[in-house]
N, C-alpha and C positions, 0 to 999 in steps of 0.2 A: 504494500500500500504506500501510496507515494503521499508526501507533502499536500499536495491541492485535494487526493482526496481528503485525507485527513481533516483539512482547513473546509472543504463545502460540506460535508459532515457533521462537525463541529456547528459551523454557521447554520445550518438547516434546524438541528439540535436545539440552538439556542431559540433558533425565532420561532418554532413548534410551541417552546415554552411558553416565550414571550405570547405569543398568537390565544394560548389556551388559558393561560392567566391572564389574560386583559379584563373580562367580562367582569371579572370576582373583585379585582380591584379596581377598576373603576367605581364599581357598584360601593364598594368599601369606603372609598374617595368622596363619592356624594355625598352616603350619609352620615360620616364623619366632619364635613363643611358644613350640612343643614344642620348637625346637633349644635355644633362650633356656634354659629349664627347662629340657633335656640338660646344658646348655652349665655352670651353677648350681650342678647336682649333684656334676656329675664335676670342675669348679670347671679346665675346658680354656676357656681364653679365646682362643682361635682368631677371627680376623675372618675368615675367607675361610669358615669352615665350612657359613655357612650358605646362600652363593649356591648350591650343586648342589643342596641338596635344595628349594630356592624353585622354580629351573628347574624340576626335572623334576615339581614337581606343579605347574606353570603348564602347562606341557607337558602333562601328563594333564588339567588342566582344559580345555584346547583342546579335547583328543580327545574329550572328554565334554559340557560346552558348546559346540562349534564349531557343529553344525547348527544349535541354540537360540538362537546370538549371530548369526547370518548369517538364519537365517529373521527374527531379530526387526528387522535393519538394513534387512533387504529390505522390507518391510512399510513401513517408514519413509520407505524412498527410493519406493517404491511411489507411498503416500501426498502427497507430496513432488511428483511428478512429473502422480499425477493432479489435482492442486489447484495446479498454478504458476498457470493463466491467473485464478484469483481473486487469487495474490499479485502478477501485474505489471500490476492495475489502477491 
């Protein structure tokens, strides 16, 4: 296995990640900013406040992304699995 494969490998790897984690932190990111902005107004500085509402819309991002994130990993390992005998030349 040469160098470039190695390296588009590697890069494919990371953006799979990147591509399949986006949805969950995004979704993390918003309601983390709307508590923040709750949190500003009402001027309650609570640290704990804002882990259950992160959970349960990570938790509904599952429900909602799950198939999207599992069809897209499958695909990858797919991929992966029909192209090793070019990578353990």
């Amino acid at each position: 296995m040469d160098q470039g494969t190695v390296i588009d490998l590697a890069q494919r790897s990371i953006m799979t990640v990147i591509y399949v984690a986006t949805p969950m932190l995004g979704l993390s990111l918003i309601v983390g900013l709307a508590i923040s902005i709750f949190q500003a107004t009402t001027q309650i500085h609570e640290q704990t406040l804002t882990f259950i509402p992160k959970i349960l819309a990570v938790l509904l991002g599952i429900a909602i992304f799950g198939p999207w994130m599992l069809k897209v990993l499958m695909e990858y390992t797919q991929s992966i699995y029909l192209n090793i005998n070019q990578f353990i030349r």
